[in-house]
C-alpha positions as CSV (number, residue, x, y, z in Angstrom):
1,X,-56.5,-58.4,7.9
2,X,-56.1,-56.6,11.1
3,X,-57.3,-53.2,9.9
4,X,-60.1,-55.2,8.3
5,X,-61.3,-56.5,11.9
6,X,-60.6,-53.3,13.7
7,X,-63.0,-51.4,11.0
8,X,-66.0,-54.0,11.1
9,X,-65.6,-53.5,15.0
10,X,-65.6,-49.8,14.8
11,X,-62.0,-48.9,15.9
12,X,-60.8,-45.9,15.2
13,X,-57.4,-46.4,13.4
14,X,-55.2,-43.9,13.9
15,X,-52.3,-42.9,11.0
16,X,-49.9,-43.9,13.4
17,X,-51.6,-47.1,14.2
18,X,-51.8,-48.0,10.6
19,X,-48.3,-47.3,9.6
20,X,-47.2,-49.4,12.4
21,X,-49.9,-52.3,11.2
22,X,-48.8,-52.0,7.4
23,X,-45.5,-51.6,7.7
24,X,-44.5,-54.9,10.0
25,X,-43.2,-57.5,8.6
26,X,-43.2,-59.8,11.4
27,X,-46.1,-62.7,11.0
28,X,-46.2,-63.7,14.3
29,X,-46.4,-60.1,15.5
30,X,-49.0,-59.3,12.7
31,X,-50.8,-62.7,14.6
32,X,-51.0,-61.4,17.7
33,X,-52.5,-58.1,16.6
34,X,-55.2,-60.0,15.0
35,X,-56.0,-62.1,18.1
36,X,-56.3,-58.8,19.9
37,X,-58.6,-56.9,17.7
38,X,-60.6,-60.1,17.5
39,X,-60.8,-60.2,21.5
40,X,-60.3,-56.7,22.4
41,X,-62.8,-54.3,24.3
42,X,-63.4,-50.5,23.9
43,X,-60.7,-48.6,25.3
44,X,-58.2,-51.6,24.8
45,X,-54.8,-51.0,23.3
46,X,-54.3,-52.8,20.1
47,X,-50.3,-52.5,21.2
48,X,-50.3,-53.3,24.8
């Protein structure tokens, strides 16, 4: 789901990014991510 939103928004996903993204196992973690590519702005770190 979070590579989902970050594509419809136009985020370039880097392979690092999506390893990280679709190899954690962690739902909360996987939650947060999703708030903040919901939310985030250009320039804004998916990670941070």
């Amino acid at each position: 789901m979070v590579l989902r939103v970050l594509d419809r928004r136009g985020v370039v996903v880097t392979d690092e990014m999506r390893g990280r993204i679709t190899g954690c196992e962690d739902v909360e973690q996987l939650e947060r991510w999703l708030e903040r590519a919901v939310r985030m702005d250009v320039g804004d770190s998916l990670f941070g």
